[in-house]
Every structure is written in structure tokens, then in C-alpha cells.
C-alpha positions as CSV (number, residue, x, y, z in Angstrom):
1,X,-19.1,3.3,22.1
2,X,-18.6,0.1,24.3
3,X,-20.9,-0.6,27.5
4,X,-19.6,-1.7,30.8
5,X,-21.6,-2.8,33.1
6,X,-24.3,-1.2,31.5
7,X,-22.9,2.5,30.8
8,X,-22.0,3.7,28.0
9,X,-18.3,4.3,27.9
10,X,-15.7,5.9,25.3
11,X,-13.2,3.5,23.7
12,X,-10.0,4.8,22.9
13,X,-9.1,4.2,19.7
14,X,-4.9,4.2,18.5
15,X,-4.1,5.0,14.4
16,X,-2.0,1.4,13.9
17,X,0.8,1.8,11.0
18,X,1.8,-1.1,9.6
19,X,5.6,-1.2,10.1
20,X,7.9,-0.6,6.7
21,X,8.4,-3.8,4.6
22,X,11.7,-4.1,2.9
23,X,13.1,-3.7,-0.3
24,X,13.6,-0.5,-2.8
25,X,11.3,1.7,-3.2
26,X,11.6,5.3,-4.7
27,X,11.8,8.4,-2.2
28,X,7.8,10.1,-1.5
29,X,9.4,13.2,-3.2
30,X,10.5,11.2,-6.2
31,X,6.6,11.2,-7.2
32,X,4.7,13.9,-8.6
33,X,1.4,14.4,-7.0
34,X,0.2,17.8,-8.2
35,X,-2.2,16.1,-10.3
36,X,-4.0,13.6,-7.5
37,X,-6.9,14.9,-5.5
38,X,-5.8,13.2,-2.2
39,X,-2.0,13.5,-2.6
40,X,-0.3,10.8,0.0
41,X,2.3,10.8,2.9
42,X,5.3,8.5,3.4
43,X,3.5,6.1,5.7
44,X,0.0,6.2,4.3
45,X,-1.6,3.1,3.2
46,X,-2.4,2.7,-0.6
47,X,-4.1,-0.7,-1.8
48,X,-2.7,-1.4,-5.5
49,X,-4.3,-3.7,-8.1
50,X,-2.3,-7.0,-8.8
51,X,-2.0,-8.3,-12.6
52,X,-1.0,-12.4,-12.5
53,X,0.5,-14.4,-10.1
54,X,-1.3,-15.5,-6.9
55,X,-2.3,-11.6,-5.8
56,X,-5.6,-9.7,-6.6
57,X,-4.4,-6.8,-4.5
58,X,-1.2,-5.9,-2.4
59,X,-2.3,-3.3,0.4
60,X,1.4,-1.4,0.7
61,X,2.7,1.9,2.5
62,X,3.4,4.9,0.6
63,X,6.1,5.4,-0.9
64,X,5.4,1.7,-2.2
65,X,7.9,-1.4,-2.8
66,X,9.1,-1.3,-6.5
67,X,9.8,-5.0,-6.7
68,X,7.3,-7.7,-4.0
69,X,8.8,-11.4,-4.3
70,X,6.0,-13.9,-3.9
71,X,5.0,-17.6,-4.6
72,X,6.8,-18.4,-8.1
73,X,7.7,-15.0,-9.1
74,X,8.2,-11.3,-7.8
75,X,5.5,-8.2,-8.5
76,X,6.7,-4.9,-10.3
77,X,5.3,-2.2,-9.5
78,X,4.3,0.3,-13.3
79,X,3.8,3.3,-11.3
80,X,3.2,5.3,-14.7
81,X,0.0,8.4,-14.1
82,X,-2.2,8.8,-11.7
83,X,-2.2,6.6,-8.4
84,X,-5.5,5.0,-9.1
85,X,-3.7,3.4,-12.5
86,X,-0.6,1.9,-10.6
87,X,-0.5,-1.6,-10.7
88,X,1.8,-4.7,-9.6
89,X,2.7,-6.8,-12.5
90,X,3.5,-10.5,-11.8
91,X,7.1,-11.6,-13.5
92,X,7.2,-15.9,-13.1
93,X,10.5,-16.8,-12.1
94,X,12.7,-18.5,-15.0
């Protein structure tokens, strides 16, 4: 709730959605999510753990980027089990 001029008044609040970064990803249907309690929607937001590199955490749309260059390297996403294991592995360039 937000006052003006001292009433209480409604704020209309807008779901904002990130627009799609680019680079290959798999298709939403290519993962199996029979096994995940909240299974997710192309467009939903999924924060994923970052091993290495300059990253602790990459907060990415669903389906997410297989491959995230960076500072000195690119991130690969090991999307092996459940969604709460996936993880972006940094790869150092050279």
C-alpha cells in the first residue's frame, strides 16, 4: 500500500520478465521434470550456483543458457538431476 496525500491507496504492481539472453540453450521440453516438486515454465527465473570464475551465482531464465561467456572464461552449465543440483562450471580461456 502507498499513501497519497494521506490515504491509503493500491499500487499496481506489473510481473517484469527479464528479456531472453542469447546463446544455446536446450528446448523446456528437452528436460524432464516429473521428478521436481515445482516443475518450471519457459520464461521462469531459476538462480543457479556458479563453480570458479568471477560468479557466485548466475540468476537465468528457464530454459537456461548452456554455455555464459564471462571475464576470462565462459560458464557451462552440468544440468545432470534435479534442478536444485545444476550448476555453472567456469572453463578459463586457453
Amino acid at each position: 500500500m502507498i499513501a497519497s496525500r494521506g490515504r491509503p491507496t493500491i499500487a499496481r504492481v506489473t510481473r517484469w520478465r527479464r528479456p531472453e539472453q542469447p546463446g544455446p540453450r536446450h528446448s523446456a521440453e528437452w528436460y524432464d521434470q516429473s521428478i521436481e516438486p515445482y516443475p518450471l515454465s519457459r520464461g521462469d527465473r531459476i538462480g543457479i550456483v556458479c563453480r570458479g570464475g568471477p560468479c557466485g551465482s548466475r540468476l537465468e531464465t528457464f530454459p537456461p543458457r548452456l554455455e555464459i561467456p564471462d571475464r576470462g572464461g565462459t560458464y557451462v552449465l552440468v544440468d545432470i538431476g534435479p534442478q536444485r543440483d545444476w550448476y555453472y562450471e567456469f572453463v578459463p580461456d586457453g
